[in-house]
C-alpha positions as CSV (number, residue, x, y, z in Angstrom):
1,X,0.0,0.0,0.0
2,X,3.2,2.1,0.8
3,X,5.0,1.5,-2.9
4,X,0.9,2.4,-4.0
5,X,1.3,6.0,-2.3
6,X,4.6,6.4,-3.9
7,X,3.6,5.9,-7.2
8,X,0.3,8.2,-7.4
9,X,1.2,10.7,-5.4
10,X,1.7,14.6,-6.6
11,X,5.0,16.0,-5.9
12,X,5.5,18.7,-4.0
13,X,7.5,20.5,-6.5
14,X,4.5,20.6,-8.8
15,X,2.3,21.6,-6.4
16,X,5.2,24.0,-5.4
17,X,5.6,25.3,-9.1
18,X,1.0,25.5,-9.8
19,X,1.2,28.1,-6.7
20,X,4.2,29.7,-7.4
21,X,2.6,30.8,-11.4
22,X,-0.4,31.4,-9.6
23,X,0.7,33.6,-7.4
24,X,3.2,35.7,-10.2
25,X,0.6,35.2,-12.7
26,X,-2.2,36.8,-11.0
27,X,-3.3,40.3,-12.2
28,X,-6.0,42.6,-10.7
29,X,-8.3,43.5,-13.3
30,X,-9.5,47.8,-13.0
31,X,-12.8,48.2,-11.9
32,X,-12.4,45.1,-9.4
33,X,-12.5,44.9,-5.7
34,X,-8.8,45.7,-3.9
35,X,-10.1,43.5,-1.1
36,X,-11.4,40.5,-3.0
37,X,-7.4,40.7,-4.9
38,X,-5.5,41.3,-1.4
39,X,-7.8,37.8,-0.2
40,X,-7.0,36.0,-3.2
41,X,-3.3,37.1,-3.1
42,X,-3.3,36.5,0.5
43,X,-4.2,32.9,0.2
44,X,-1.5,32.4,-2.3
45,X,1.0,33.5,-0.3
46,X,-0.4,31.0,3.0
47,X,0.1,28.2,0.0
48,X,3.3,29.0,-0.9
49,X,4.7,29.3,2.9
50,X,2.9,26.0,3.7
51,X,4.9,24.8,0.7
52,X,8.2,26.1,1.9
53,X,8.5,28.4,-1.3
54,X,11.9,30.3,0.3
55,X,10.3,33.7,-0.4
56,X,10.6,36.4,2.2
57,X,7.8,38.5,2.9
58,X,9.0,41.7,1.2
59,X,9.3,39.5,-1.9
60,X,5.6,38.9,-1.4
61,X,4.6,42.5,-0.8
62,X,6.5,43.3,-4.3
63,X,4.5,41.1,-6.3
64,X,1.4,42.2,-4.5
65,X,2.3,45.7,-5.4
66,X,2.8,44.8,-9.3
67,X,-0.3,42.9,-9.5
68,X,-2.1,46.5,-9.1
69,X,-3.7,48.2,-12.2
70,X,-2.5,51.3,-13.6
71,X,-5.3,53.1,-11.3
72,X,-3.0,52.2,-8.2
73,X,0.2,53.8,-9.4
74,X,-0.3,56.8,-7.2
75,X,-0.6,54.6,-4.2
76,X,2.8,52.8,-5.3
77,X,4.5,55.7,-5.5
78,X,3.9,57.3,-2.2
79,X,4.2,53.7,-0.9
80,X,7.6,53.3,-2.1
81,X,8.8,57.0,-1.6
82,X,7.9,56.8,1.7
83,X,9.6,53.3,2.4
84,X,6.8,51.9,4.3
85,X,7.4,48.8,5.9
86,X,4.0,46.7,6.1
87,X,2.7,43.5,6.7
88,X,0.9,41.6,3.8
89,X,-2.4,42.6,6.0
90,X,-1.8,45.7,6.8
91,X,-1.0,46.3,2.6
92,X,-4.1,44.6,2.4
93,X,-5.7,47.1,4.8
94,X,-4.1,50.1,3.1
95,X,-5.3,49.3,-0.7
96,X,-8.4,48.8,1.0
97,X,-8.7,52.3,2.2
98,X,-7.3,53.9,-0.6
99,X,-10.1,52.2,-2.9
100,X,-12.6,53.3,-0.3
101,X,-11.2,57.4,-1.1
102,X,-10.2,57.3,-4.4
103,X,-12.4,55.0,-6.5
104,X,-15.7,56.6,-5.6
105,X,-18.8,55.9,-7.5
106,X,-18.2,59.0,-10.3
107,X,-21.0,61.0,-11.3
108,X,-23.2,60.4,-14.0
109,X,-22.5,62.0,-16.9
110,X,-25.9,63.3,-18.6
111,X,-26.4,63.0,-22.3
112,X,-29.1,64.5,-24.4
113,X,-29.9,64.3,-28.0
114,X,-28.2,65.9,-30.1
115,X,-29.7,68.2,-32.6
116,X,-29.1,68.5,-36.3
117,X,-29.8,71.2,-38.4
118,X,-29.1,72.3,-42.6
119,X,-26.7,74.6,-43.1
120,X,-28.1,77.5,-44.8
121,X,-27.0,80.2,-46.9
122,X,-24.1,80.4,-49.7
123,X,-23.2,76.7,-49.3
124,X,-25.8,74.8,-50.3
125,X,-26.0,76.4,-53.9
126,X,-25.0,74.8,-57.8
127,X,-23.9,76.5,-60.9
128,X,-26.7,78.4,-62.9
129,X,-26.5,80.3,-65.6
130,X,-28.3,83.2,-66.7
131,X,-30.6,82.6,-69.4
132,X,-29.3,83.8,-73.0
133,X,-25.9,85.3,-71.6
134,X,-24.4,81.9,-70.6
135,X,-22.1,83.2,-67.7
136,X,-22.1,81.8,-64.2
137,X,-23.9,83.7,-61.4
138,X,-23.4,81.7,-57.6
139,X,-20.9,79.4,-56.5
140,X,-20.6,76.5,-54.6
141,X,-19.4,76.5,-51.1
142,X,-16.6,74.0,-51.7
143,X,-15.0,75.9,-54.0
144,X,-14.2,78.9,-51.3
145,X,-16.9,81.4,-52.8
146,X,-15.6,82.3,-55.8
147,X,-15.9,81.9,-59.6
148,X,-13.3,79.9,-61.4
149,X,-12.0,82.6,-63.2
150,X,-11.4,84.6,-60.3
151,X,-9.7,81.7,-58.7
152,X,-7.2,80.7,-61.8
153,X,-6.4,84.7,-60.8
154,X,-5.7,84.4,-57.1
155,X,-3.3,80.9,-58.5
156,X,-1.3,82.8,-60.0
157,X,-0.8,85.7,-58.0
158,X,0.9,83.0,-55.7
């Protein structure tokens, strides 16, 4: 029954190596809950020390720390400028009250319809021609206003 255990049993080092990508691998997604990541990260980390991993607890608090979205860089700065030295929990703790000040519900942003309306004036008009004298008389407003003749003029002036 011994030889039996030997033979089926998961080695350690696997399960050592499942926790360890879990744990690096793991990415908080923006718009999530901090505390929901800190309890998922914390369990990882009570995996890996029932393991005996060999990682030290600031190693731990590092790869907390870059699991954060870009919405927590502010928080990662000051908390790295000002060399604080936490516990997992009390990290935890802190990302919990930062969320709680920073990532307020925002306001609603109202929208009405929009209105259209035809523009009106010079721009809307075609080519005519005078009856019998065969000369343009309006413009179009893609054209900038003017007649082609006068335009050929302004051309080469340039």
């Amino acid at each position: 029954m011994l030889r039996m255990k030997d033979v089926y049993a998961v080695p350690d080092r696997h399960i050592r190596y499942t926790a360890t990508k879990a744990f690096f691998g793991t990415k908080m997604t923006e718009g999530s809950s901090v505390h929901t990541h800190g309890v998922k990260m914390l369990s990882l980390v009570e995996k890996l020390e029932d393991l005996k991993a060999g990682l030290n607890t600031d190693t731990y608090i590092d790869v907390i720390v870059q699991s954060l979205p870009p919405s927590y860089d502010p928080f990662i700065v000051n908390y790295n400028m000002n060399g604080l030295e936490k516990s997992i929990h009390e990290l935890i703790n802190m990302l919990v009250q930062y969320e709680a000040t920073t990532h307020k519900s925002k306001p609603a942003v109202l929208v009405g319809e929009a209105s259209t309306s035809k523009a009106k004036g010079k721009g809307a008009r075609r080519w005519k021609r005078k009856k019998g004298k065969g000369t343009a008389v309006t413009t179009t407003a893609s054209t900038g206003g003017a007649p082609p003749a006068a335009r050929r003029e302004r051309a080469k002036r340039r």
